[in-house]
C-alpha positions in Angstrom: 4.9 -9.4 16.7 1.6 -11.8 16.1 0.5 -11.7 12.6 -3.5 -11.0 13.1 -3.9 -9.5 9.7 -4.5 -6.1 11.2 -1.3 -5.0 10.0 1.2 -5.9 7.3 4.7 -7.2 8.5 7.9 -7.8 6.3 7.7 -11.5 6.6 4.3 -11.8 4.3 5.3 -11.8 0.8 3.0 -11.8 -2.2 0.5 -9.3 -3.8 0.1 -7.5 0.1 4.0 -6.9 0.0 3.5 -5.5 -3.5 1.2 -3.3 -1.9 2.8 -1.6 0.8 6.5 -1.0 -0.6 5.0 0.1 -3.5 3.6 2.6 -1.5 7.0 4.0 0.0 8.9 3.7 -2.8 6.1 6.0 -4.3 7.1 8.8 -1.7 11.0 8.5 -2.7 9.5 8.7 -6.4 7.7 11.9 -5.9 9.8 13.7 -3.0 13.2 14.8 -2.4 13.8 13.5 1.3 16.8 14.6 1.8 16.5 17.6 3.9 12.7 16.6 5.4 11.4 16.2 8.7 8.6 13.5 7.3 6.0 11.7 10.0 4.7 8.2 9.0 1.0 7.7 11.0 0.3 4.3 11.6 3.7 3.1 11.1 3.1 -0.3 12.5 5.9 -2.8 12.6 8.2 0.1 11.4 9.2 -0.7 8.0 7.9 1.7 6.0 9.4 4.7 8.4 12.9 2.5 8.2 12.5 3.0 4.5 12.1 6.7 4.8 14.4 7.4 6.7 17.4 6.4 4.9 16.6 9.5 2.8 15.3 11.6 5.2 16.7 13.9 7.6 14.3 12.9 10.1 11.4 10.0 10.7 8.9 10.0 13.2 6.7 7.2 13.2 3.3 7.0 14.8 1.3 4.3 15.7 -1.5 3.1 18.4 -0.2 0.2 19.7 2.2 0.4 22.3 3.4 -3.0 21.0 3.5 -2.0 17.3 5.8 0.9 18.7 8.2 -1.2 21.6 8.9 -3.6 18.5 9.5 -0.8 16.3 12.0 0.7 18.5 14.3 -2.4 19.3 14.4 -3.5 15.4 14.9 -0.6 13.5 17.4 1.6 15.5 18.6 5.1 13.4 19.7 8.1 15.0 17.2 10.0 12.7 14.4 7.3 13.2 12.1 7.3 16.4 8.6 5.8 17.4 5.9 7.3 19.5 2.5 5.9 20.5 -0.1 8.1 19.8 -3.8 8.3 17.9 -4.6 9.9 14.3 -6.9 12.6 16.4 -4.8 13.1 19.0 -0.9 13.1 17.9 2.2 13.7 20.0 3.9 16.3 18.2 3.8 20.4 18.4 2.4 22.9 15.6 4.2 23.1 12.3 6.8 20.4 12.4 7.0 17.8 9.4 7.7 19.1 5.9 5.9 15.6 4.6 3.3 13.7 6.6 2.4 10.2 5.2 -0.6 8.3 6.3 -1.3 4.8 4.3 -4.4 2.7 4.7 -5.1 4.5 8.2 -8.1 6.7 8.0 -10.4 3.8 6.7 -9.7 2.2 10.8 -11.8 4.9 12.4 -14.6 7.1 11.5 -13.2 10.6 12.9 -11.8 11.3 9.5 -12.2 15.3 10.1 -10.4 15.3 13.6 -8.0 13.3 11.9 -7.3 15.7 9.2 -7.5 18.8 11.5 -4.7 16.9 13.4 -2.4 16.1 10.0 -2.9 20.0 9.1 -1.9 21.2 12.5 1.6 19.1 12.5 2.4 19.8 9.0 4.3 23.1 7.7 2.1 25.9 5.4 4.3 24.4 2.8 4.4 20.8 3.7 3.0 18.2 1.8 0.5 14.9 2.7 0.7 11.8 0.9 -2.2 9.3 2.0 -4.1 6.4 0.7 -6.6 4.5 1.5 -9.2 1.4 -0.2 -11.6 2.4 -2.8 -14.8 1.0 -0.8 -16.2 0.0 -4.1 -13.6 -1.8 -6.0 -12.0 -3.4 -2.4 -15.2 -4.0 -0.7 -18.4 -4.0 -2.6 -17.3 -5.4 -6.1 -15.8 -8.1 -4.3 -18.6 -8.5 -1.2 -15.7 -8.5 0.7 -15.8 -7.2 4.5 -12.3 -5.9 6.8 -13.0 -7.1 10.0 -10.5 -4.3 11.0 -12.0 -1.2 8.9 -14.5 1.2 10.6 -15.5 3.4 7.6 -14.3 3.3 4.4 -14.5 6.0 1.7 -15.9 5.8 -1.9 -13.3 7.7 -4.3 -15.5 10.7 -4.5 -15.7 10.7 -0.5 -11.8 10.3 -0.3 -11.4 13.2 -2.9 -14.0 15.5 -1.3 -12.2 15.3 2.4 -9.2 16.1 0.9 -9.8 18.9 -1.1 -11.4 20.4 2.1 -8.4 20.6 3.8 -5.7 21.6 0.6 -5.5 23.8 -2.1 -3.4 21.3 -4.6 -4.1 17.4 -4.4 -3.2 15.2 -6.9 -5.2 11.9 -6.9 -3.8 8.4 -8.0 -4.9 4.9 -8.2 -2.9 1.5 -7.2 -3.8 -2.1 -8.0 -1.2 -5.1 -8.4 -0.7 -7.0 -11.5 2.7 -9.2 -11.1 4.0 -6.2 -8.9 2.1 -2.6 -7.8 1.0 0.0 -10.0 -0.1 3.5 -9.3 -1.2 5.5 -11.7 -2.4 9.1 -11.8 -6.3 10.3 -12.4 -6.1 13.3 -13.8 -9.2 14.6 -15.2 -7.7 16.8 -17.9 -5.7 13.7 -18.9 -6.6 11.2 -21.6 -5.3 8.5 -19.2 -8.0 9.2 -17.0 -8.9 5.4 -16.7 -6.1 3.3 -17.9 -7.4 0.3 -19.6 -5.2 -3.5 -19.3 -5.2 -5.5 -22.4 -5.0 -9.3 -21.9 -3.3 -11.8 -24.2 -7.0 -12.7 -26.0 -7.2 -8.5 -26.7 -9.6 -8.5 -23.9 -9.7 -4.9 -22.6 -11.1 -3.7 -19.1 -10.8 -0.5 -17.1 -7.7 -0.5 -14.8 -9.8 -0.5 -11.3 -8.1 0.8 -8.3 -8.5 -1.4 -5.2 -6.8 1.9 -3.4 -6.9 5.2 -3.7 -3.8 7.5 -3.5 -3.7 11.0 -2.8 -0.6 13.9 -2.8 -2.0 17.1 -1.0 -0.1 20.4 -0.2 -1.2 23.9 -0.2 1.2 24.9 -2.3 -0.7 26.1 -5.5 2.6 25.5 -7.9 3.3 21.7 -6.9 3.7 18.8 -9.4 4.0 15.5 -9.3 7.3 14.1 -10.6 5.6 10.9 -12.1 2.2 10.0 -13.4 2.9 6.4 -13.1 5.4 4.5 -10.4 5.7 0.5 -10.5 7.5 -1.8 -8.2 8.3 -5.1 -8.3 10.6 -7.8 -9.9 10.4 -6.9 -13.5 13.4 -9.0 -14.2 11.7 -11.9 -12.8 7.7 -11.8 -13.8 6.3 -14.9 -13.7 3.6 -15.2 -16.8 1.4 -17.8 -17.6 3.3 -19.1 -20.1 6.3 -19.9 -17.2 3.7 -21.9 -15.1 2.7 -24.0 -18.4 6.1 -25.1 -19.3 6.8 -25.7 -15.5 3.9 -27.7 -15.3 5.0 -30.0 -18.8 8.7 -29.9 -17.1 7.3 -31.8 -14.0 4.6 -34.4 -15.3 7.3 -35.8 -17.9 9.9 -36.1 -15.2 10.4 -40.0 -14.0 9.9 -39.0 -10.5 5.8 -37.7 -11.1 5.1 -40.6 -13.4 6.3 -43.0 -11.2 4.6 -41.1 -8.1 1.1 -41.3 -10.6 2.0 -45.1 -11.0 2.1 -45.6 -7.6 -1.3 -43.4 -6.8 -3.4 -45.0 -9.1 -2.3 -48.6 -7.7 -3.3 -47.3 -4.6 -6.6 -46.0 -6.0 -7.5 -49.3 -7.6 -6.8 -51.2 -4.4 -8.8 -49.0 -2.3 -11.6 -49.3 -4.8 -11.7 -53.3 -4.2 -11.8 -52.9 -0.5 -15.1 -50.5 -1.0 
């Protein structure tokens, strides 16, 4: 499949790869999969379902594009994983039938967010839970000036929160932002850790801000999260400032980059007399 940015895909690494693992491994985190029917909505390439479903009993992932879903089936091939095209308002599957309904960074692509959730409710069990997220319009787009080419309406934290309490009795709210991997972290009200806060090197301390919002909803009244806080990434192998510097001294007194700078400069000075 093209990369067009629309959609992430398993071969871009950095802080966007942080992103979107972090958020699957945050549904193994929370949920026993083990004996769940679980749908993934906008499923793309097909990674994230090929994640959940070697936990699961069963994946069904949905997704637009007829492409996204053709390449999904011929590279990730499961007898408990399968792929259907079909639309967030409109989905391909009968009453009542996943016990866990994900939907990351979906909702934000179109502006029938109701339809949408009318639609999650009606495929999801009276006792099935929804795990969605999607950018925080203020921290992702405004903060920044930043515009998605691809996003149709996206939702301030209060809007997010409000459209999903509609729907459920229980919702849990969390917030995600990467640092040298993913963090999400939970924003409970009744919580001191409302607002994390990051403390730099120089005991400079800002608010955590949450370039995503992260919901868990379910009407069932008794439901807890398992963790407040889930990080992925390499913590074996963070890469801190201090690594760069010492890199950086490491290369400029090696004899092949003071020869190289030997080299340039004559090259600068020569150039110089020719002007």
């Amino acid at each position: 499949m093209e990369m067009t940015g629309e959609r992430f895909m398993p071969r871009m690494k950095g802080f966007i790869e942080l992103e979107h693992l972090n958020r699957y491994y945050f549904v193994l985190n929370q949920l026993d999969l083990k004996d769940k029917i679980v749908v993934d909505l906008a499923s793309g390439e097909g990674y994230g379902s090929n994640i959940l479903s070697q936990y699961a009993k069963s994946v069904t992932g949905i997704d637009l594009s007829t492409e996204a879903v053709d390449h999904a089936r011929n590279t990730y091939i499961r007898n408990n994983l399968d792929f259907q095209q079909g639309d967030a308002t409109s989905i391909p599957l009968p009453d009542n039938f996943a016990d866990v309904f994900v939907s990351f960074e979906t909702i934000e692509h179109h502006d029938k967010h109701e339809e949408m959730m009318f639609e999650i409710k009606r495929v999801l069990k009276p006792d099935g839970i929804l795990i969605m997220s999607s950018p925080d319009k203020y921290y992702y787009s405004d903060v920044p000036e930043f515009n998605n080419q691809f996003h149709v309406k996206e939702l301030y934290y209060e809007e997010f929160k409000k459209l999903l309490n509609a729907f459920f009795k229980t919702s849990y709210f969390f917030s995600q932002s990467v640092f040298s991997g993913s963090i999400i972290t939970a924003d409970f009200e009744i919580l001191p850790n409302k607002i994390p806060v990051v403390t730099d090197m120089n005991n400079k301390t800002t608010k955590f801000t949450p370039v995503y919002n992260i919901a868990i909803c379910t009407d069932i009244e008794l439901y807890k999260p398992i963790y407040l806080h889930s990080f992925f990434g390499e913590t074996r192998n963070i890469l801190t400032s201090e690594d760069i510097n010492k890199a950086q001294q490491i290369i400029k007194s090696s004899l092949e980059f003071r020869l190289g700078r030997k080299i340039l400069n004559k090259f600068s000075f020569l150039r110089n007399i020719f002007k």
